[in-house]
FIFIGU-464957 format. One record per residue (C-alpha): y, z, x. Coordinates in steps of 0.5 Angstrom, whole numbers. Layout:
% FIFIGU-464957
{{Y,Z,X}},
...
//
This chain:
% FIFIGU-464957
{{-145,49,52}},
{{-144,41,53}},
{{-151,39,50}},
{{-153,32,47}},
{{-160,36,44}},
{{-158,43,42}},
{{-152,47,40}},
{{-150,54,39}},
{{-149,57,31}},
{{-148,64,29}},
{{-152,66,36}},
{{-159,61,35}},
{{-160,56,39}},
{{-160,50,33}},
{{-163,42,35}},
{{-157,38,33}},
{{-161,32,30}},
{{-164,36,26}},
{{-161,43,25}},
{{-167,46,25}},
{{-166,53,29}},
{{-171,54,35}},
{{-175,61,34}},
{{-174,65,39}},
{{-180,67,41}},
{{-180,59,43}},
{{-180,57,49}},
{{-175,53,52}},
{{-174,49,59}},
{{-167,48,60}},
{{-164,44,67}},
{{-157,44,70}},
{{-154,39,72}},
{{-152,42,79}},
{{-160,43,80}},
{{-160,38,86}},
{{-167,36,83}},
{{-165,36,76}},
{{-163,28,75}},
{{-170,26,78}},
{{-174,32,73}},
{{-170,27,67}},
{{-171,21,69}},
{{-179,22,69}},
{{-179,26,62}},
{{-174,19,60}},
{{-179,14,63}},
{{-185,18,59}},
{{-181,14,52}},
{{-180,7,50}},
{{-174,4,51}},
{{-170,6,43}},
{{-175,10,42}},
{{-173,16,38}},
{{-169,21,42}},
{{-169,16,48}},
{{-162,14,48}},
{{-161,22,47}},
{{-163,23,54}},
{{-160,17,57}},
{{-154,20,54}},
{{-155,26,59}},
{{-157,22,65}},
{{-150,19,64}},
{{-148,25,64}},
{{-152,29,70}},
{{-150,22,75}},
{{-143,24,73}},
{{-143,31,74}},
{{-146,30,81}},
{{-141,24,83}},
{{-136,29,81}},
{{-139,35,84}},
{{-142,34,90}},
{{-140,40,94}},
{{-143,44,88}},
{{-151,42,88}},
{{-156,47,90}},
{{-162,47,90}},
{{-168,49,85}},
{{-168,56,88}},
{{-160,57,87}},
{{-159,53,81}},
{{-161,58,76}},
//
């Protein structure tokens, strides 16, 4: 998984900064960068933070990613309803 936020470790789902395990019963939203609305759902969670707030160079870090990806990718987008 090309993650910034969280990784896989002995089949969890584990927060990267802090190596806590995400319990299973937890919910989680995960987006994927060929969701043609996936970019713009980020930037608005992004614009919620303060400029060097905790975890905000984190979410810049996959913004740069998901522009990447689209720039390379463009025949690839989908749709929300055919992303997933």
């Amino acid at each position: 998984m090309n993650n910034q936020i969280f990784r896989i470790q002995q089949q969890h789902l584990v927060l990267k900064s802090t190596g806590e395990i995400i319990p299973e019963k937890e919910p989680v939203f995960f987006l994927r960068a060929l969701d043609t609305q996936a970019l713009c759902t980020i930037r608005c969670y992004q614009a919620t933070m303060t400029p060097g707030s905790k975890g905000w160079e984190t979410i810049q870090q996959v913004i740069d990613n998901f522009t990447t990806f689209r720039q390379e990718n463009r025949m690839k987008m989908k749709p929300p309803s055919e992303a997933y």
